[in-house]
N, C-alpha and C positions, 0 to 999 in steps of 0.2 A: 246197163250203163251206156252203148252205143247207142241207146232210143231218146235218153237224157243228152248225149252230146251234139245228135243232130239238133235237137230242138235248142239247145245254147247257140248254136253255128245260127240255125234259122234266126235265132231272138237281135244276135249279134250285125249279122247284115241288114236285118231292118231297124238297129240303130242305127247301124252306118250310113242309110238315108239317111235317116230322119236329123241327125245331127249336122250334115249337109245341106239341107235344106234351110234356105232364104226365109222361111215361114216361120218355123220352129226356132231359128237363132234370133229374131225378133221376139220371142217368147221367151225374155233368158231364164226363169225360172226354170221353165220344163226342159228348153235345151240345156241346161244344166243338169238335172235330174238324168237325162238322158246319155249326157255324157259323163256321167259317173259311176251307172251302170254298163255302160260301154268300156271302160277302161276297167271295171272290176272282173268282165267276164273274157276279155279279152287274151289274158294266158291261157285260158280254158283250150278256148280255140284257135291260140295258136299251134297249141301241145296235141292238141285233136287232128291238127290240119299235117303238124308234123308225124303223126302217128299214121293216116292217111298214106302219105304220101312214101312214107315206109312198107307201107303193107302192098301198093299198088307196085311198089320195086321189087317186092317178093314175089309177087305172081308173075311179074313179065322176066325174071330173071329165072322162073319155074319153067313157063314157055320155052324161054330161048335153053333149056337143056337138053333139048330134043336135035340142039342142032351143034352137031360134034365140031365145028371152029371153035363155035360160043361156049362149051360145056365147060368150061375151065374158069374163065371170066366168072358164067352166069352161076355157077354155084359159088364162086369165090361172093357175090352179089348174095347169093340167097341166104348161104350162109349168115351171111353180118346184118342184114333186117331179120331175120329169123330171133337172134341176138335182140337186137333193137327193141321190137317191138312191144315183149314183155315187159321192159322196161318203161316203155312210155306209158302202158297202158296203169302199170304204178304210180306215177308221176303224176295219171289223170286221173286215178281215184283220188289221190290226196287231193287234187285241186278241185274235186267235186264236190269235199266236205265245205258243210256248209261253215264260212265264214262269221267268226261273233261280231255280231253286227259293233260293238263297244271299242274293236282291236283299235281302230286308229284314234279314239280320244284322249284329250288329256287324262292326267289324274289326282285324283287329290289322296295322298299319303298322311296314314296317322300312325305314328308309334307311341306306344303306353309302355313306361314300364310296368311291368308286372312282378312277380315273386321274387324276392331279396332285398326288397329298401332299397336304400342308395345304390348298390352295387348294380340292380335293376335297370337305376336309371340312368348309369354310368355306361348301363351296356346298351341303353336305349338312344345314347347320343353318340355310339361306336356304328350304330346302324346308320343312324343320320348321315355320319357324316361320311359314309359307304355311300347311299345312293346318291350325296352331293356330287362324289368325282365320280359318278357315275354319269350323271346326270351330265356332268362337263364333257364327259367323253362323247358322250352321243350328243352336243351340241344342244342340248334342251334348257328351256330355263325354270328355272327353281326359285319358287317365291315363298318363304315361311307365313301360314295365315296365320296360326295361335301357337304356343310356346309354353310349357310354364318350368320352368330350368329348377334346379335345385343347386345348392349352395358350391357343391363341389364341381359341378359345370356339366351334370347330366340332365337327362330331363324325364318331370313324370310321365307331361306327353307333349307330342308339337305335331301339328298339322301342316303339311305345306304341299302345293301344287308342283306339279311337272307339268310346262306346256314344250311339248313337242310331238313329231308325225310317228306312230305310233309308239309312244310311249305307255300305254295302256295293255299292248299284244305283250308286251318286252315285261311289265313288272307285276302284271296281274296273277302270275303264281309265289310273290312273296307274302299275301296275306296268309296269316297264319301266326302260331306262337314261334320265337327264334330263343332256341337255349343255347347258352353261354357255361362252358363247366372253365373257370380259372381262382387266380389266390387274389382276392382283391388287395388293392396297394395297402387299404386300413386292416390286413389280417396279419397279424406280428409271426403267430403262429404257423406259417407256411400253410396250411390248410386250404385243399380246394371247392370253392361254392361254387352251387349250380343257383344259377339266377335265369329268369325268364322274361322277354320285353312282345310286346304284340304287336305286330303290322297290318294294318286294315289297308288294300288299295283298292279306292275310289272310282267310275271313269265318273269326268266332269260330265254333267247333261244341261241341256240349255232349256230354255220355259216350258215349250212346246211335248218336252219328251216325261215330263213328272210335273200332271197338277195338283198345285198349293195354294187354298182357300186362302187369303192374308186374314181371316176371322179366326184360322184356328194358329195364327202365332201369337206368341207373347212374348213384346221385348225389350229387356232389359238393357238398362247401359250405366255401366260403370268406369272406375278409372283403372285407367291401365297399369299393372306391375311390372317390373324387371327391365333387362336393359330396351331402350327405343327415344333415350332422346329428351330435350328440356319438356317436354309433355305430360310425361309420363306421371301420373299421379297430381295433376295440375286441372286436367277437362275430363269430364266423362265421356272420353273418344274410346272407348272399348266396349262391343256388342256382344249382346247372348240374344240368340230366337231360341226359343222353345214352342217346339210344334207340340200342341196341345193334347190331338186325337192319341199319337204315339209316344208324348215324352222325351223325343228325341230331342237334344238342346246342340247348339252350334255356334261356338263361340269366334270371336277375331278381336283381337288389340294392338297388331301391328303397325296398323295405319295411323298417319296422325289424323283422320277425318273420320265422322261416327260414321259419317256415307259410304265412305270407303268401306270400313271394317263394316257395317250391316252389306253393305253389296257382295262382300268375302264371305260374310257368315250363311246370306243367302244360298250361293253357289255351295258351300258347303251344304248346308242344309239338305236343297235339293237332292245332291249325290247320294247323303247316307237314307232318303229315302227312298231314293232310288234303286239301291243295294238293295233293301229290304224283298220290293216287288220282283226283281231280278232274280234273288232267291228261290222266291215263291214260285217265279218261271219254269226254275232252272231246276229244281225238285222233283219234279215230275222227271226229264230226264235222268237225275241221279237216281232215283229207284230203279229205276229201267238197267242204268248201266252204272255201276260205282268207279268212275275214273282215282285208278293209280294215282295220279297226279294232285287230284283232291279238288273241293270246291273252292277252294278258294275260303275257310271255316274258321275262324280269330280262336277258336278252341283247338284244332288241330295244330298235334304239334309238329311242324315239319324241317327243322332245321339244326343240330347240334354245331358250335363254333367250342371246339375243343381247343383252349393253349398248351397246357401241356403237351397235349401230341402235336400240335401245330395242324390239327386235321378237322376240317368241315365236311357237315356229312348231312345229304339229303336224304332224310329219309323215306319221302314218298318212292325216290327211284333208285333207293341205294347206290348214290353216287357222292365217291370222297374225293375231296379237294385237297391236297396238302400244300400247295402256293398259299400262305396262311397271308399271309400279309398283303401278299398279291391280290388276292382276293376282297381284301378290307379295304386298300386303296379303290375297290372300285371296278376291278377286273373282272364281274362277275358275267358274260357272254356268256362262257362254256357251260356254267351252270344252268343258265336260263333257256341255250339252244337245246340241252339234253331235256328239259322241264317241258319244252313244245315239242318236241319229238315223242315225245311218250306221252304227252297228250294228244297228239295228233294219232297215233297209233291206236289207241284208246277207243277215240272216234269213229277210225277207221273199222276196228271192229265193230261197235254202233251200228255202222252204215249197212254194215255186210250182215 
């Protein structure tokens, strides 16, 4: 580990040139590049330099026990780096795992309901409107691409983006199926149904990071339904691509411009091909190591929202929630800090 931290330290100060230098900042590309890797590796080596400088206080606080003024001080000193220093050296294996390069992008969110009809999609628009104030809370914006609601005001599915600074580290352990056990409002009989909704997150990628032949889409434009406005069902401003090779289709009708909505459907597009290859990456290490926390798998089912008990239950990490409500407004941190802890610990054995 300490042959990996010198070579970060080394890597670190010859950015520190280099991004100082009158040459390279007339290069803003690279000086760019430069100092983005410089700012990524930069805890590293803080936390190294303060580990360092810990260790160097243990040994001259070792020396000075020899000499009986000092003895009293200098183990009081030896003592508390002694303490210290196991700790940082924790702190710097966590910052040694390697970072998912995706953590700081957008994302594009799709809920479907799944198993119970309406009550499905009743509980698929319970979700929605969880990661809205959610979304509020942490200041990010939320743009609906496609929708298709149902009569009662749930929905079968709706797509919509989060653009915020990592918004992608924060939601990318809610893909997955979300069960719901409660009495729906239309059951006379008090009777409790288990219904299921599914959460796909997305990160957004730009041109450059997934390429798409334009020969192998095909695309359709129709008119728009539901609510959006005097338009609606008036122009065929509503898109579907369907990428051909894979069948994957990607729909948008919220905008009033078909430009709009095919630019929407693109970006979508991209992502969920994107997912795919990501997969296939990311495979390789799931054989190797089966992370607790999960891949991230639309058939995994990882969540119960129990009303009756008023209790949400993870169960990749067996952690229960009982702030029921709390939680549905949007609350959901505690949840998601315990999800990257136990992922990160995961890893960490990975690494080891």
């Amino acid at each position: 580990m300490f042959d990996k931290l010198e070579t970060v330290e080394k890597r670190y100060e010859e950015l520190t040139e280099k991004i100082s230098d009158p040459e390279v900042i007339s290069r803003t590309n690279e000086w760019r590049e430069y100092m983005k890797e410089h700012a990524e590796i930069e805890p590293i080596v803080q936390k190294y330099r303060e580990y360092k400088k810990a260790k160097e206080a243990f040994e001259e606080a070792k020396e000075m026990m020899n000499d009986p003024e000092m003895k009293e001080l200098a183990e009081e000193e030896m003592l508390a780096n002694k303490e210290l220093m196991p700790k940082l050296e924790e702190e710097l294996k966590i910052l040694l795992i390697p970072k998912d390069p995706d953590d700081d992008k957008n994302v594009i969110c799709e809920i479907r309901g799944g198993a119970g009809g309406e009550e499905a999609a009743l509980f698929a628009g319970t979700l929605f409107r969880m990661y809205t104030m959610y979304a509020e809370k942490k200041h990010w914006k939320l743009e609906v691409v496609n929708e298709n609601e149902t009569g009662l005001g749930g929905y079968k599915e709706i797509s919509f983006m989060i653009t915020g600074k990592g918004a992608y580290s924060r939601l990318k352990f809610e893909s997955g199926v979300h069960r719901v056990q409660r009495v729906p409002d239309t059951e006379s009989s008090g009777r409790i149904h288990t219904s299921t909704a599914t959460v796909a997150v997305l990160p957004e990628v730009a041109d450059v990071e997934i390429d798409i032949n334009p020969a192998d889409i095909k695309l359709e434009v129709y008119r728009a339904s539901g609510a959006g406005g005097q338009h609606v069902n008036k122009t065929s401003s509503a898109v579907r691509l369907i990428h051909v090779p894979t069948g994957i289709v990607a729909e948008c009708q919220t905008e009033r411009s078909q430009v709009q909505n095919r630019e929407y459907a693109m970006r979508l597009l991209r992502s969920r091909l994107y997912e795919i290859e990501k997969q296939k990456r990311d495979s390789q290490i799931a054989n190797e190591r089966k992370s607790q926390v999960g891949s991230g798998d639309r058939s995994e089912k990882i969540r119960t929202y129990n009303y009756p008990q008023g209790r949400i239950t993870d169960h990749r990490i067996g952690m229960n929630v009982y702030q029921f409500e709390d939680f549905l407004n949007g609350n959901i941190d505690e949840m998601i800090d315990n999800l990257i802890a136990a992922d990160r610990a995961e890893r960490l054995k990975g690494e080891e």
